[in-house]
Structures are given as structure tokens and as C-alpha cells.
C-alpha positions in Angstrom: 130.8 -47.9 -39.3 126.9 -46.8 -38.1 128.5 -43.7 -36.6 130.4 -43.1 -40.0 127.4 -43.5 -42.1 125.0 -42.7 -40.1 126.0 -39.7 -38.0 127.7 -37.3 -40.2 126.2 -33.9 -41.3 128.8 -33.0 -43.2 130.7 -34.7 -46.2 133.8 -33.6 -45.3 133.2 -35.4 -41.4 131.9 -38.2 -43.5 134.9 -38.5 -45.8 137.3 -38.0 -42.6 135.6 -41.0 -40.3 135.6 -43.1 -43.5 139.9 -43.0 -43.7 139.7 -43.8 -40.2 137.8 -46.3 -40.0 140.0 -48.0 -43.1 143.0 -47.4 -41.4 142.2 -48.3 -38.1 141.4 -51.7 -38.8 143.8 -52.3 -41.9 141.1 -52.3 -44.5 143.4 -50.0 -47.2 143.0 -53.5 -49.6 140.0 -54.7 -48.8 138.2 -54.7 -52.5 134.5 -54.8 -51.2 135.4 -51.9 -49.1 136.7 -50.3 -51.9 133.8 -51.0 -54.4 131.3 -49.6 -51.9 133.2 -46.0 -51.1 133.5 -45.9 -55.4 129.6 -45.4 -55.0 129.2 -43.7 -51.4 127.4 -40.7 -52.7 124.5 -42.8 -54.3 124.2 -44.7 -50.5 125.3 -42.5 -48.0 122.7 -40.3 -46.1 124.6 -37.1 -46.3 125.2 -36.8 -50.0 121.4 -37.4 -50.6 120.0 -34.9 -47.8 118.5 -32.3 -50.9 117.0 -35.3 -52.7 112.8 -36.0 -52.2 112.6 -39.6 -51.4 108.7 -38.5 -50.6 109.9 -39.5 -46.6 111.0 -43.5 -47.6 114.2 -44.2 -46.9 116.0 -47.5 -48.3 114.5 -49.8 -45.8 110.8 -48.3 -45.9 110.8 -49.0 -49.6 112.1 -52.4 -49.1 109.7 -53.1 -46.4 107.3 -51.6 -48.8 107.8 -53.8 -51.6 107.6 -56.8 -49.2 104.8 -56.2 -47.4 103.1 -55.2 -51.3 104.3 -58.8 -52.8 103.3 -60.5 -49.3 99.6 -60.1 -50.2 100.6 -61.7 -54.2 102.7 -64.9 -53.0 103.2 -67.4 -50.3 106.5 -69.2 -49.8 104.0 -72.1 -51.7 103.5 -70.1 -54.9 105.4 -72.1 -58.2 107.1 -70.1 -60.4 104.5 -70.1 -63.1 101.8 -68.5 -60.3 104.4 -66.0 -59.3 104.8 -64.7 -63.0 101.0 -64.0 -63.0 100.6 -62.7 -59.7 104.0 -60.7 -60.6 102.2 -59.2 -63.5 98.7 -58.9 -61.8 100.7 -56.3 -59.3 102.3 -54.4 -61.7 99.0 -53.7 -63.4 97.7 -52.6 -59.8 100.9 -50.3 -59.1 100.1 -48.5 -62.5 96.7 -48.2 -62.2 97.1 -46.6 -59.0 99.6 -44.2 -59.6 97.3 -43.3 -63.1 94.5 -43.1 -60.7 96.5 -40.4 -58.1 97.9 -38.6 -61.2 94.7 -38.3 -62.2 93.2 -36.7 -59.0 96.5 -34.6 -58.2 95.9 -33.0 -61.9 92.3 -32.7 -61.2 92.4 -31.0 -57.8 91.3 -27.7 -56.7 
């Protein structure tokens, strides 16, 4: 499955190893299987090669997001902390992005 996702350059090579793969091991019915090839082109790396992801790929912008909440809450944070910490970061994210459009606007 890596090789299928992961190591085609072309759809059509990519559409080929995926029947093969669902054949070979007799996965024609399997619905999860199913659901996920209904939506291939929004998670498979070929069909998003001429879309900017500004050089973050799914895991970077999970790691991302993890290592930005890590610094907000501990696995000792109630639910009531979280909402405010929560809130607290979102007000950071948008001033920051505020602040860089600000610069990127104002540069030379």
C-alpha cells in the first residue's frame, strides 16, 4: 500500500497499483477501502503535486499543531483550563498571522 500511495508519479500508475492491490488480496467489498479510494484525490500525493502546501505535508501540520498545543496543555489540564488555553492560542495564531500580513504588505 506505501509503494501505491507513496511511489507513483503518475495517476494513471497510481489508479493501476490501487486495482491491484484490491484484487490481490480480495478487498473488491471491503467498504472502508472503498470509502477511502471515493476521496483518493484529496489524500493521495500525486493528485495534489501542483497544490502550495507552503512545504508541510499532512504529518508536518499535525506535528505542528501538537507540538503548538504541547506548550497550552498537559495531560493534567481539566476541560474548563483547556477551553481557555484553547482560546488563549487561537488569539496568538491570529495575531501572528495579522502581524506577518502586516510585514509581508509592508515590505520593500
Amino acid at each position: 500500500m506505501k509503494k501505491c500511495i507513496w511511489s507513483t508519479y503518475k495517476i494513471n500508475d497510481f489508479e493501476e497499483k490501487w486495482k491491484t492491490l484490491v484484487m490481490e488480496n480480495g478487498f473488491e467489498s471491503n467498504d472502508w477501502l472503498n470509502q477511502i479510494y471515493e476521496i483518493h484525490d484529496s489524500w493521495v500525493p500525486v493528485f495534489n503535486r501542483g497544490t502550495f502546501f507552503a512545504r508541510m505535508n499532512t504529518t508536518g501540520r499535525s506535528e505542528g499543531i501538537n507540538a503548538f498545543f504541547d506548550v497550552f496543555v498537559t495531560s493534567t489540564t481539566s476541560l474548563g483550563e483547556f477551553v481557555v488555553k484553547y482560546e488563549q492560542a487561537l488569539k496568538k495564531i491570529v495575531k501572528r498571522e495579522r502581524d506577518e500580513d502586516f510585514e509581508s504588505k509592508h515590505k520593500d
